[in-house]
N, C-alpha and C positions, 0 to 999 in steps of 0.2 A: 504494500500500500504506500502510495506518496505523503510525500509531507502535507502535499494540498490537501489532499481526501483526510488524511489524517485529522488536521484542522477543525476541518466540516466536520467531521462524524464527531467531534469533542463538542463542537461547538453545538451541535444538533443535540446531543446527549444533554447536554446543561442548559441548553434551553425547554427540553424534554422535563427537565429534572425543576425548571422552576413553573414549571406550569401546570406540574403537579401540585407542588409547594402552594403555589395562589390558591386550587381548586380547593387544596382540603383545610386554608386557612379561611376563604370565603364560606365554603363547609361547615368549620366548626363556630365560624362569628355566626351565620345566618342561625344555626340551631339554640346558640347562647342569647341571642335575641328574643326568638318563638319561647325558649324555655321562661325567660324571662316577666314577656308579655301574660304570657299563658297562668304563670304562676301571681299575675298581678302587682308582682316590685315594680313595672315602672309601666305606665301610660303612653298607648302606641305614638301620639303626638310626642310624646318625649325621646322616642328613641328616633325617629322617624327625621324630629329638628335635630338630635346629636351626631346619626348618622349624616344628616347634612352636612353640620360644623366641620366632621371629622375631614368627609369627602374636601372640604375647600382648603382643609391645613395642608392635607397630605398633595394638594395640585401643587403646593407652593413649590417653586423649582429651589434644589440646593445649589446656590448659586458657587457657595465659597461655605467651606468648614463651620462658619462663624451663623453662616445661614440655615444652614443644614442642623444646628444646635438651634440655632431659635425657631425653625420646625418641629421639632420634637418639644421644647417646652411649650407653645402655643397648643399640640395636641394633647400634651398633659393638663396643660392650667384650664384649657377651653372643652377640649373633649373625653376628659376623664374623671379628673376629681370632682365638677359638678355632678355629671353622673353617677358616680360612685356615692356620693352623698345625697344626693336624692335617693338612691336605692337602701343604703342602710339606714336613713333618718337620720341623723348626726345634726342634733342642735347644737350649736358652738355661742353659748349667749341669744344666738335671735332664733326665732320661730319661722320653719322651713316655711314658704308658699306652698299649694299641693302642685302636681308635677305639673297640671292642665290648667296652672292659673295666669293669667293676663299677666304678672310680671316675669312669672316664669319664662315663658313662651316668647315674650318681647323681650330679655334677655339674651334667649338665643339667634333671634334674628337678628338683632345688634351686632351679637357677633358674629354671626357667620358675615355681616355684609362689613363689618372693621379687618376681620380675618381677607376677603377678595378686596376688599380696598391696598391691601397689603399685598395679596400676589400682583395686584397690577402696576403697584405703584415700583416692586421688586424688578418684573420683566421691562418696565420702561425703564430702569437704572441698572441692568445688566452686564452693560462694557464698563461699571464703574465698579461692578462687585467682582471681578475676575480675582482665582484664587492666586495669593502671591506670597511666599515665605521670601524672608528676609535673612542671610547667613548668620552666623555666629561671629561677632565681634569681638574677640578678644584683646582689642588694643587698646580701650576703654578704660580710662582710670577716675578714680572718684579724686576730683579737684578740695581745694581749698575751701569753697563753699560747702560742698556736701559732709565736711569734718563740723564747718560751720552749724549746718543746719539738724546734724545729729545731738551736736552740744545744745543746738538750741528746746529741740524736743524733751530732751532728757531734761532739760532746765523744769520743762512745763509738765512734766509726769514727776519731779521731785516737788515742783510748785502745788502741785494737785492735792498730793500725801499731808503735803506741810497744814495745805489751807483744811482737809476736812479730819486732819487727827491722825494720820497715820495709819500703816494697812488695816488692821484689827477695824479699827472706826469706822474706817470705808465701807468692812464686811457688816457691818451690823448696822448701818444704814443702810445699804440694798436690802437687807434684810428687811428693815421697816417697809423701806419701796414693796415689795414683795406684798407683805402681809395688806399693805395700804390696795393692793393689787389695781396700781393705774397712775396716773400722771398729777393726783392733788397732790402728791408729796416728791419732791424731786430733789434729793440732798444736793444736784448737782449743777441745780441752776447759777445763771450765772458764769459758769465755768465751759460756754460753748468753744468758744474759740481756742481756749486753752486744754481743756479735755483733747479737740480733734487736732492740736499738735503733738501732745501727747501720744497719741494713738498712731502716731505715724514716725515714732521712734524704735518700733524692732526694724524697719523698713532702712530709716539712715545707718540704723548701727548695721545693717549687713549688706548696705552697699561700701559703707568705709571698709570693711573688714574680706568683702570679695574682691572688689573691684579695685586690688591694690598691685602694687608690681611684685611684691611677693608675696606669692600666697600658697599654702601645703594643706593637707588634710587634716590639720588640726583648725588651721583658723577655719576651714569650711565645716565644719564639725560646731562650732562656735558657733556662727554665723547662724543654722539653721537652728540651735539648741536656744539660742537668746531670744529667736523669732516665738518660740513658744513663752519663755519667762516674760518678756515685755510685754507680748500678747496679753497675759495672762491679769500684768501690773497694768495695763493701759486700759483693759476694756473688759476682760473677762469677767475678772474682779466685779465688776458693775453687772455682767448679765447680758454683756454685748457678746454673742456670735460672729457677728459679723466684723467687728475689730480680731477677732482669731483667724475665718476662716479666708476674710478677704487679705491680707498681711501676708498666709502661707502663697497666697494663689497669684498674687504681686509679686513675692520671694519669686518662685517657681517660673517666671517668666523674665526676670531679669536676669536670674542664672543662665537661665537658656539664650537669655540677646547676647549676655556680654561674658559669660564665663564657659559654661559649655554646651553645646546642644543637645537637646532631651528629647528621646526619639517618641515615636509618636505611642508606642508602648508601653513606656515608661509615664506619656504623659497621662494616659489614660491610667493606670495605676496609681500615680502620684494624685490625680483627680479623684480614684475612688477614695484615697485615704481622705481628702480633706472633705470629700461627701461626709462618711463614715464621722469622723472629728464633729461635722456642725450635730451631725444625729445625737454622737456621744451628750453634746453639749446640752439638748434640750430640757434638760432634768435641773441642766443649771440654770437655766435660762426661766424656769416654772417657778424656782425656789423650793424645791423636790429632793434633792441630793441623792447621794448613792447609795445611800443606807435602804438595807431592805429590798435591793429592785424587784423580788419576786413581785412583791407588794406594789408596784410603780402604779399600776392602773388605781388601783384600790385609794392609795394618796392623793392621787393626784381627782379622783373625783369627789372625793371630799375634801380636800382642801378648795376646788374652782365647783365644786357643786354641780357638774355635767355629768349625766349618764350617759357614755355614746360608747360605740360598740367596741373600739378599740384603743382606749384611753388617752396617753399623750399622743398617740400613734396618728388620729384624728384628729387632733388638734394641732397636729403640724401637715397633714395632708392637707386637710379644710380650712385651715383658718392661716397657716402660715404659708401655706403652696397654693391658697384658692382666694379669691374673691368673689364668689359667686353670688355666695347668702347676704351678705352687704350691698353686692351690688344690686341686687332683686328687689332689698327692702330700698333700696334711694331710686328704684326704677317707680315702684309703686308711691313714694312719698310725692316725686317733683310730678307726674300725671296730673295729681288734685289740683283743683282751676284753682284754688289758694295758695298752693306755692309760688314764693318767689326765688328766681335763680339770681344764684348771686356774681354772676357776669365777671367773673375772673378775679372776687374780691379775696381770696381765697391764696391764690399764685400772689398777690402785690402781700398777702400775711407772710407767707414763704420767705421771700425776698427780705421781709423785715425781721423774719427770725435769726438772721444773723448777726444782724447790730446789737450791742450788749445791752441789757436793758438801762444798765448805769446812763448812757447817751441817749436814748430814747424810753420813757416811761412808759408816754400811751400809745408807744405803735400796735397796730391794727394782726388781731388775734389770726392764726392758722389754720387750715382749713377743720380744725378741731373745732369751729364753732358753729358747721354748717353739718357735721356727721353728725354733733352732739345731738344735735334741735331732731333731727333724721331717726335716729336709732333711741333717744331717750326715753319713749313709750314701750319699746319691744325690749330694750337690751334689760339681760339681768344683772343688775349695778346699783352700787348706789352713789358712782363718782359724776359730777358737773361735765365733766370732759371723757368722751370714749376713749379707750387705747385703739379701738378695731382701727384699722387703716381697710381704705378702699380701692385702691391701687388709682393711677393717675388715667385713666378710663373713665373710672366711678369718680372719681375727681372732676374730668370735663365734664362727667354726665349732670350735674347737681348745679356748673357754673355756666353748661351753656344748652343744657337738656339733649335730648337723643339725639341730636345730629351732633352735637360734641362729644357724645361716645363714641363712633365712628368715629369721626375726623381724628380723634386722639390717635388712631394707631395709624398714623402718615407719620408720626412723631420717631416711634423706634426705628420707624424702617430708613428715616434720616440719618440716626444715628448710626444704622447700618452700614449705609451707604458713606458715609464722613469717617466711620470709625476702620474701613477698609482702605483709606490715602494716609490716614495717620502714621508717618513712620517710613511710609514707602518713597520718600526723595532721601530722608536722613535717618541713620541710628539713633538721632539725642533722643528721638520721641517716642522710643520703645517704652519706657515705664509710660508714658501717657499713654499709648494705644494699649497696655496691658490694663489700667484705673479706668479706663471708657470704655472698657470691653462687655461689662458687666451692665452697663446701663440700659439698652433695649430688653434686655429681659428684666430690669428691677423696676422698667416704669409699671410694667402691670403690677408689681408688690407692692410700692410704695407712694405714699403721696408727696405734695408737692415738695413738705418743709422735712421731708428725710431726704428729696434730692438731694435737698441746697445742703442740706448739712454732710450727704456722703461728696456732692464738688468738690465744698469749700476740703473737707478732711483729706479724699486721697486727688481730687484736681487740683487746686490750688495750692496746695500745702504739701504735693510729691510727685505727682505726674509733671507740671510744669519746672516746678526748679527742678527738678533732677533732669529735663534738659540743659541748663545750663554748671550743673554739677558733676559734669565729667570734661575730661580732658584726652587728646591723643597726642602719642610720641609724635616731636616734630620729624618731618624728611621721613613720613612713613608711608610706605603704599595705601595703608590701610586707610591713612587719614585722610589721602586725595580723594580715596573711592567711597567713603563713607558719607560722602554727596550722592551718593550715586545708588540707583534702585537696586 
């Protein structure tokens, strides 16, 4: 047999072999659906709109890695964990709508038509999303400034300790926050600007300590071992996750721009570990601790007073991976001909959340005071101010009504498309295209005044000056090309 026919017949074989694969996946989806219906968990209109959503995620084309990742979270956030939550009940604080109720149902049309707003808006920016790696840079030295701006964070994480009493104090203030469970009590007002330098101190201390002219397997040994301690001192301490998991995943790409390349194997591994890591954390993140875990579910429902079927387990699929149930109840609130939308008053609170209050007394509250008024009838509380977040969707939906849920997701796919040139004329801007990477998928998590607080923390305060915080040997090839794509 020739090599041609050879080819064919491999080629014919594996195309044989996935068209089986489709048959007896469409197979086994179509039966889990009739099982489903049949059994009564979910309302044919409900599977019927989900099956739509899903159909419109999965047309989206993988344009580039980056794309192809915010495919699969879109299928998750949109066409699964609502689902899933409608089918096993899971009250998370508010009371589900039934599957066939008017905000349910104009939820999903929402999305599925912000979802095709998104594959169109993708295929007309196509020649901009081409997939492009960038080499490994190892000529890359942390300058003068970057020792600078280590000294300076570490100044604001000892300022931090000093101002609220020292570690112990710290802990048993989050504590309080905890028991307080929400935002009347906040040990850490005040302290915005200087917390979020704080928190961007394992990041300097392990560019100083990598990105040096000599460097052996102990200092990198350091390097990744302090990203956890500082971590720990900077954000953990408080109950932040995301001062942990975003730090390792920053670490993890600046190794790779500028010290050594991490193959695609490893990166996916090194990925699940910090998956794994945010999971580990949730327990801290509840005020739950490790004692006992057989017992986790059982505390953790009476400590937040939820019966739902798979304890904190639920309460990080639905309430910290979902937006659903929040956004159903501000779908049915802004309907009624007596709401008033509050026309972007919401985004100008955001904006003002970063001025210290010391300079500004009566700047204009965050969009904390338009969820509150929203959820204050349903939610089970007894705080002035919700913690739920509605993601920056449910954000436009409340300031500019249903046409601004839609139009919001033209937003990430901007970022998409801007977050693919980052980087690609020069190396300085690899730590920023690694801090802006994250953003189209965190606008569906978060609203407006956690944006401005995650820019100002890893944009303003380590994406940008750490362009200007490296330096290269003069008379180096490396240096001339390092203009260069």
């Amino acid at each position: 047999m020739s090599t041609i026919e050879h080819r064919s017949s491999r080629r014919a074989y594996s195309g044989n072999l996935k068209a089986v694969g489709l048959t007896l996946a469409i197979g086994l989806f179509s039966a889990v659906v009739l099982s489903v219906i049949y059994s009564q968990l979910a309302h044919a209109l409900t599977i019927i709109l989900n099956g739509m959503l899903i159909a419109t995620t999965l047309a989206i084309s993988p344009r580039n890695q980056t794309v192809r990742w915010f495919r699969l979270f879109l299928l998750f956030f949109f066409g699964i964990f609502p689902l899933w939550q409608l089918l096993v009940g899971d009250e998370i604080y508010l009371k589900l709508f039934p599957q066939d109720s008017a905000p349910v149902v104009m939820w999903y049309l929402l999305s599925i038509a912000g979802i095709a707003l998104t594959k169109v808006i993708l295929d007309s920016n196509s020649e901009k999303l081409a997939e492009w790696s960038a080499p490994t840079d190892t000529t890359a030295r942390a300058s003068g400034f970057a020792y600078l701006m280590a000294a300076l964070s570490l100044c604001a994480l000892v300022f931090m300790y000093a101002k609220l009493g020292g570690y112990s104090h710290v802990v048993q203030l989050y504590d309080t926050r905890v028991e307080s469970n929400g935002t009347d009590y906040d040990p850490f007002k005040g302290l915005g600007v200087i917390q979020a330098l704080a928190n961007t101190s394992p990041l300097w201390v392990f560019v100083c300590l990598t990105l040096r002219r000599r460097r052996n397997t102990l200092s990198t040994v350091l390097a990744f071992a302090q990203l956890g301690a500082l971590g720990w001192l900077s954000a953990g301490v408080a109950g932040s996750r995301q001062g942990i998991v975003f730090v390792l995943v920053f670490a993890l790409f600046i190794y790779h721009g500028f010290v050594r390349p991490i193959s695609a194997r490893k990166a996916r591994t090194f990925g699940l570990g910090v998956a794994l890591i945010g999971m580990l954390l949730i327990p801290l993140k509840l005020g739950l601790g490790y004692s006992d875990l057989a017992k986790l579910p059982q505390r953790f429902a009476e400590q937040r007073d939820l019966d739902v079927s798979m304890g904190p387990l639920s309460a990080f699929l639905f309430r910290d991976l979902s937006r659903f149930d929040v956004q159903a109840v501000a779908i049915n609130e802004i309907e009624k001909p007596s709401y008033q939308l509050a026309m972007g008053r919401s985004f100008a609170g955001a904006l003002a959340s970063i001025v210290p209050t010391a300079l500004w007394h009566d700047k204009p509250d965050t969009f904390a005071e338009e969820k509150s008024d929203i959820v204050k009838a349903l939610e089970r509380g007894t705080m002035d101010k919700t913690t739920l977040l509605f993601g920056m969707p449910g954000e436009f939906l409340v300031n500019f009504g249903l046409v601004g849920f839609v139009v919001a997701f033209a937003i990430p796919v901007w970022l998409l498309v801007a977050l693919n040139r980052i980087g690609s004329r020069s190396r300085r801007w690899t730590a920023l295209r690694a801090v802006v990477w994250p953003l189209p998928f965190l606008f569906f998590l978060f609203d407006s005044n956690v944006i401005v607080y995650y820019v100002v923390r890893w944009v303003l305060l380590f994406g940008v000056p750490m362009a200007f915080a490296l330096k290269w040997p003069a008379r180096s090839t490396s240096t001339r090309s390092v203009g260069t794509r």
